[in-house]
C-alpha positions as CSV (number, residue, x, y, z in Angstrom):
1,X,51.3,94.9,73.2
2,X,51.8,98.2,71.4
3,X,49.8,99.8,68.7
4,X,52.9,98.7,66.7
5,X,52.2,95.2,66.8
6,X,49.0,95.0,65.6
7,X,47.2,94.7,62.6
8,X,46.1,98.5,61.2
9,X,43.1,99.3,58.8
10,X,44.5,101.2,56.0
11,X,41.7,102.8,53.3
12,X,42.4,102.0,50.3
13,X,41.7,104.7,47.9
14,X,39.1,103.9,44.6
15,X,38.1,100.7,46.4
16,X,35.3,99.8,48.1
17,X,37.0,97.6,50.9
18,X,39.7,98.9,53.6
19,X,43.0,96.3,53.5
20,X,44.5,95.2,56.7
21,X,47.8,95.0,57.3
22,X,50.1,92.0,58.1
23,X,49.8,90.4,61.3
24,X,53.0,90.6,62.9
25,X,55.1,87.0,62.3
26,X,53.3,86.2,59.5
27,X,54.4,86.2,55.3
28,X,51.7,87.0,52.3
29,X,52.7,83.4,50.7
30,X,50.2,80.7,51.5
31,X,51.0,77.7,53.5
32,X,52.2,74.3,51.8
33,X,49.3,71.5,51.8
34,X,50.1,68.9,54.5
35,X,50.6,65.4,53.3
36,X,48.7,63.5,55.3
37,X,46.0,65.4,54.0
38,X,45.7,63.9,50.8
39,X,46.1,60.7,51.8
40,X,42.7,60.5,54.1
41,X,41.4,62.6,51.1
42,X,41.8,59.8,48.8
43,X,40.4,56.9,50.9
44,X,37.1,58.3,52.3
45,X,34.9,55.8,54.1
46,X,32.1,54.2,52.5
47,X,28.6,52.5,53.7
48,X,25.9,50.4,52.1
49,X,24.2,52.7,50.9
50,X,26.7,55.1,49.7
51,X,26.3,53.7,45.6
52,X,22.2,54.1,46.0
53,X,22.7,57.8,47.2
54,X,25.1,58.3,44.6
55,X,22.4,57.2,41.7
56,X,19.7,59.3,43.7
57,X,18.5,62.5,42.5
58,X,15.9,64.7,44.0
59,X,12.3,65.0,42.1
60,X,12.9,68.7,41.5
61,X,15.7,67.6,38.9
């Protein structure tokens, strides 16, 4: 692997973080949400005692 491939640390000038650049095979545009995803989202398991909790609060609030 050559110092080409990799990521660098480039200063950006005026800011107070550096910005590193692109990992080599990758694009800036985020990744599409899988579908199967939302559908375990949607369903989540629930217990017995899942509505009690729910009505719960804390005696700090």
């Amino acid at each position: 692997m050559s110092s080409s491939d990799r990521q660098r640390v480039e200063k950006v000038r005026g800011a107070r973080r550096a910005k590193l650049t692109a990992a080599p095979g990758t694009t800036d545009e985020p990744a599409e949400p899988d579908a199967d995803s939302d559908a375990e989202a949607a369903a989540p398991a629930s217990g017995p005692n899942d509505e009690r909790m729910r009505r719960e609060v804390p005696p700090h609030y």
